[in-house]
C-alpha positions in Angstrom: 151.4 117.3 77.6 148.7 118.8 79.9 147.2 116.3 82.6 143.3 116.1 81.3 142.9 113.5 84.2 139.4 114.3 85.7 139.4 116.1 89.2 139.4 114.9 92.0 135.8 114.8 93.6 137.6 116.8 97.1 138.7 119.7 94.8 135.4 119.7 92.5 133.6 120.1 96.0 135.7 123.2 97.9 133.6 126.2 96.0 130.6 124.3 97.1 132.1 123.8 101.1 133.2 127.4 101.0 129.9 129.0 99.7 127.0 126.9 101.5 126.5 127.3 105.4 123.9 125.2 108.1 121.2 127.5 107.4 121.5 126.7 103.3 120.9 123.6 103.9 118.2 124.0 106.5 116.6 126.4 104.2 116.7 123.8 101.5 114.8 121.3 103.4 112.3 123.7 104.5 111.1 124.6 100.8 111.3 121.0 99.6 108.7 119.9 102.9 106.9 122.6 102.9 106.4 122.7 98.5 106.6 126.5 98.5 108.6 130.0 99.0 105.5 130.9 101.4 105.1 128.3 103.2 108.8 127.8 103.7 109.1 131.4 105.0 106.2 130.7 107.3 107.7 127.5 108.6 111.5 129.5 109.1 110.1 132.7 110.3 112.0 135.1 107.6 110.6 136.9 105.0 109.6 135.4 101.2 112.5 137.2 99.3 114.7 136.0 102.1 114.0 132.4 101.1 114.6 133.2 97.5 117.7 134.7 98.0 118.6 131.9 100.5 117.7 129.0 97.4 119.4 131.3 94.4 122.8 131.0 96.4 122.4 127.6 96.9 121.3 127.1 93.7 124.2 129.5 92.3 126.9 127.5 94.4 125.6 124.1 93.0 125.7 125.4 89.7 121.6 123.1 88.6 117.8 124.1 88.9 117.0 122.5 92.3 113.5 122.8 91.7 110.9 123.2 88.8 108.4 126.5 89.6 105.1 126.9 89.7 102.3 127.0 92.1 104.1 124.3 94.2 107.5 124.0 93.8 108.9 120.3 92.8 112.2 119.1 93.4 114.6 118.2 90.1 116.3 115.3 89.7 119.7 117.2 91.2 118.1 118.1 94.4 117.3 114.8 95.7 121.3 113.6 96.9 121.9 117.2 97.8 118.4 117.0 99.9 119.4 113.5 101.6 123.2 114.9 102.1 121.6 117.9 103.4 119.0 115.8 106.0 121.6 114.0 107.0 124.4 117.4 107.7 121.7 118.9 109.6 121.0 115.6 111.5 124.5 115.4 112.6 124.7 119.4 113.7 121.7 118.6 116.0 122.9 115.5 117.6 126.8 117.1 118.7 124.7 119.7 120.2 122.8 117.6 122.2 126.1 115.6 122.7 127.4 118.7 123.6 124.9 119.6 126.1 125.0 116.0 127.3 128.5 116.3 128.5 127.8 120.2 129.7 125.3 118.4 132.5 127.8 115.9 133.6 126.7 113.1 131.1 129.4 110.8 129.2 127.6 110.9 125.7 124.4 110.1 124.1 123.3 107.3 121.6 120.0 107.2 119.2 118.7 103.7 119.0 115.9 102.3 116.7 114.8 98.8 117.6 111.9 96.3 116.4 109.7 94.3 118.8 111.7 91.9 118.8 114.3 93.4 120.8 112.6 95.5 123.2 110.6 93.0 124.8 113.3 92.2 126.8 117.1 92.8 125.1 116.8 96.5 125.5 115.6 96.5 128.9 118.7 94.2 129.8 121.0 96.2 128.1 119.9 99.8 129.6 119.8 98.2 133.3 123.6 97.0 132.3 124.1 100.3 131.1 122.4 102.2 134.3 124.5 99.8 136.4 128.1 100.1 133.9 127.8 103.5 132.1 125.4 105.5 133.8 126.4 108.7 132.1 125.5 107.9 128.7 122.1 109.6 127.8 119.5 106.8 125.4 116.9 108.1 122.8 114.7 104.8 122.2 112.1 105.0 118.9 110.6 101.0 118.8 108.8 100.6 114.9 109.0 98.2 111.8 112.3 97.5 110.5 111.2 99.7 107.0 110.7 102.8 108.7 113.6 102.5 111.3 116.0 101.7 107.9 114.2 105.1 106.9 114.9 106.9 109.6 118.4 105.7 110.2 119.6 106.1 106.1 118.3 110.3 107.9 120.8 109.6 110.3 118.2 110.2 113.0 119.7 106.8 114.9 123.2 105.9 115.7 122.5 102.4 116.4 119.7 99.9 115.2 118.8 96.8 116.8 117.0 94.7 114.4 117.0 91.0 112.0 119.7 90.6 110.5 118.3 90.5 107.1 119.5 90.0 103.3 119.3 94.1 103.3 121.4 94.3 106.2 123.9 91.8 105.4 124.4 93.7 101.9 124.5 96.9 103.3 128.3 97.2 104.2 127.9 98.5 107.8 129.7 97.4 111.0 127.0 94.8 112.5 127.0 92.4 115.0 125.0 89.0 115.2 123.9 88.4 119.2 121.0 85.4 118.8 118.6 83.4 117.0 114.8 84.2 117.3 112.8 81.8 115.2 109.3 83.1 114.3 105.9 81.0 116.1 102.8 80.7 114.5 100.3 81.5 117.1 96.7 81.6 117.6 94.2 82.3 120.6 93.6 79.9 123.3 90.5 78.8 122.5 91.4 78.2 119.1 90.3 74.6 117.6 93.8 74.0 116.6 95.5 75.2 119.6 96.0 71.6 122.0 96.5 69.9 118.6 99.9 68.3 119.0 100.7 68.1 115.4 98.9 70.6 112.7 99.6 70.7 109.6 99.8 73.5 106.9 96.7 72.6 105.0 94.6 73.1 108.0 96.1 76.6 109.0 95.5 78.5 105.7 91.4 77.2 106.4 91.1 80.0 108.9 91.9 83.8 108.5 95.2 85.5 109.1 96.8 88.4 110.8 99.7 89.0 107.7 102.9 91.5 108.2 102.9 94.1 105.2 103.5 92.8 102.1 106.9 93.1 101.0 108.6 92.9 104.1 111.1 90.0 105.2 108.5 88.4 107.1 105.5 88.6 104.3 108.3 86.8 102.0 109.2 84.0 104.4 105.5 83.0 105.1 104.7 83.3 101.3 107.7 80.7 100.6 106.3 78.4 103.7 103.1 78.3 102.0 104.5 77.9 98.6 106.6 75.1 99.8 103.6 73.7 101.9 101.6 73.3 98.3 98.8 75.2 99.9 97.4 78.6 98.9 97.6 81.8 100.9 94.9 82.0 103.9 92.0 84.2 104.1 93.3 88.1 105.3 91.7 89.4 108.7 94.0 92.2 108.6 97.5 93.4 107.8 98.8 94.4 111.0 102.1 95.2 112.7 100.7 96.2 116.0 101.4 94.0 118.6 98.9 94.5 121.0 95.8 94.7 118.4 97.4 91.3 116.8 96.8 89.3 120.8 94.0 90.5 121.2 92.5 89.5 118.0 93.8 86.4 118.3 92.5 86.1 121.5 88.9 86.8 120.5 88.7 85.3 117.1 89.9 82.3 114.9 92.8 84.1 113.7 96.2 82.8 112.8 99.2 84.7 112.9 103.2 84.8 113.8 105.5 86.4 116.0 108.7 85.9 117.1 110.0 83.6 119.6 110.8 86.5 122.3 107.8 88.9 121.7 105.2 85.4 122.1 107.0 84.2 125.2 105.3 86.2 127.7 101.8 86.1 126.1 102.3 82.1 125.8 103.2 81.9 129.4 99.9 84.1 130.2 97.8 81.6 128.2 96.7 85.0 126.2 98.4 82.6 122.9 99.2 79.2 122.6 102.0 78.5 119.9 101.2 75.6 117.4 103.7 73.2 115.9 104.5 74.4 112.7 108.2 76.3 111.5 108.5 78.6 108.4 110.3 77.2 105.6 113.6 80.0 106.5 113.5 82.8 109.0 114.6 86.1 108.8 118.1 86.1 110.2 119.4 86.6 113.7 118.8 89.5 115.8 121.8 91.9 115.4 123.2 95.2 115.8 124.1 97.8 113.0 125.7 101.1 113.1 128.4 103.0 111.3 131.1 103.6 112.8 133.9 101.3 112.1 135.7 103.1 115.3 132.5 104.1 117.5 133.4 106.7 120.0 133.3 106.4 123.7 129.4 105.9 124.3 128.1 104.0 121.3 131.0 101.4 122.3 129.6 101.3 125.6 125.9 100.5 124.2 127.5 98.5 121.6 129.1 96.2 124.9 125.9 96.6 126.7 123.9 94.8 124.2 126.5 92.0 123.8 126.7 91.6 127.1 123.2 91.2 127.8 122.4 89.0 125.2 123.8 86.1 126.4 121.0 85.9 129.2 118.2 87.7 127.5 115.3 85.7 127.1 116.0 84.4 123.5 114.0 81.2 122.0 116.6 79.7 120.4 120.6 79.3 120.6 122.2 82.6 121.4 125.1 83.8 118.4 127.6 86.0 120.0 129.7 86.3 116.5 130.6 89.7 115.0 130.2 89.9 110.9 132.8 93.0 111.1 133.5 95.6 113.5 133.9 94.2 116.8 132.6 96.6 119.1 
């Protein structure tokens, strides 16, 4: 009997490999940011028909409508894995380049790193003085935000290493990471607050004044929510939702404002007398600070960041007991 046994994905795939170069997929991005053939060919620098015929072979070799036309061109529901395979193809063709260049001037390699607050207020200064001192060859790309658009950027391949919580979505997520400490979250409030030489507060007397509140739907939003929940109080008053650290002192400095941060971000403000932490815990915290990348063999230079930052943490300033245990993929 003939086989009828599906093929394999690898063989589906080789017309596709042998049809579509770089510049497809570059071209492909172009006309989904940009919404049209026009502007696309504007942002390219290549003539309108060029960009047609550039899509209709793409289009050709994956055999669906990539987009719907009209005045602005909208992507179908095929184009968005080919678009986020694409983003991340063209992603790595930039970075060995740079890698490649890297080692053309004498460097050792270079490593992408996305980080929260709460590691570059002091863990990734340690780690690139250990790496200045240890690896000085290896060239670092540093972008600090919240975790939601480092995840973003990093699912773009844009980062080859994230130092962030450990959170439920990064435990689930199946990549090499590495726990390095605890950093419980302090609630926090100006100086001159009424509450602020209070040796014991309690929850009821908190949610009375207004609050500076993380986004909602991040880790941090949830965890607060729960402590209040579990408190039997309702949510405070809202000053602002605000993930900047500096505007969030300073408002807390000049007003009657609540708010949290972690441990390691509100030690150097506390020791300034710019805060003053009160005694009060969330209900859970948002899991240790960590390390995530890919690679469950990272070359040369990510292994020596990867050792940097273990290294390091275990005399970084850290509030609470430092967790040098590795989830998978020992660096």
């Amino acid at each position: 009997m003939p086989d009828r046994s599906p093929a394999l994905p690898e063989a589906a795939a080789l017309p596709w490999l042998r049809r579509i170069r770089l510049r497809h997929l570059e071209v492909l991005l172009t006309i989904a940011r940009s919404g049209s053939l026009t502007a696309a060919a504007s942002a390219l620098d290549i003539t309108q028909p060029a960009v047609s015929q550039w899509l209709a072979d793409i289009e050709s070799a994956a055999g669906v409508p990539l987009f719907e036309r009209g005045r602005r061109l909208r992507p179908t529901p095929f184009a968005a894995p080919l678009l986020a395979h694409a983003d991340r193809m063209v992603q790595d063709a930039h970075r060995a380049m740079a890698e490649v260049q890297v080692l053309r001037t004498g460097g050792s390699g270079r490593v992408r790193i996305g980080a929260m607050t709460v590691a570059t207020a002091a863990l990734v200064p340690a780690a690139v003085m250990h790496l200045r001192e240890h690896a000085p060859g290896i060239e670092l790309l540093l972008v600090d935000d919240i975790a939601a658009a480092l995840w973003s950027q990093f699912e773009r391949n844009e980062f080859d290493l994230l130092v962030t919580r450990l959170d439920a979505r990064a435990l689930s997520s199946g990549l090499q990471q590495r726990r390095l400490f605890q950093d419980p979250y302090r609630v926090v409030c100006g100086p001159q607050h009424p509450l602020a030489r209070r040796k014991r507060v309690a929850w009821r007397e908190v949610v009375l004044h207004p609050w500076l509140m993380p986004p909602a739907g991040t880790p941090l939003h949830g965890a607060l929510t729960a402590t209040f929940e579990a408190a039997g109080v309702r949510p405070p008053p809202l000053m602002l939702t605000s993930t900047s650290l500096l505007a969030n002192i300073e408002l807390l400095r000049l007003s009657d404002a609540i708010g949290v941060q972690s441990g390691t971000v509100a030690a150097e403000p506390i020791a300034r007398r710019q805060l003053a932490a009160l005694p009060l815990r969330l209900v859970h915290d948002t899991g240790h600070v960590g390390l995530l990348w890919r690679e469950a063999a990272p070359g040369p230079a990510l292994a020596a960041v990867l050792q940097a930052f273990v290294e390091v943490s275990k005399v970084a300033r850290a509030p609470g007991p430092i967790v040098a245990t590795s989830t998978k993929g020992h660096p």
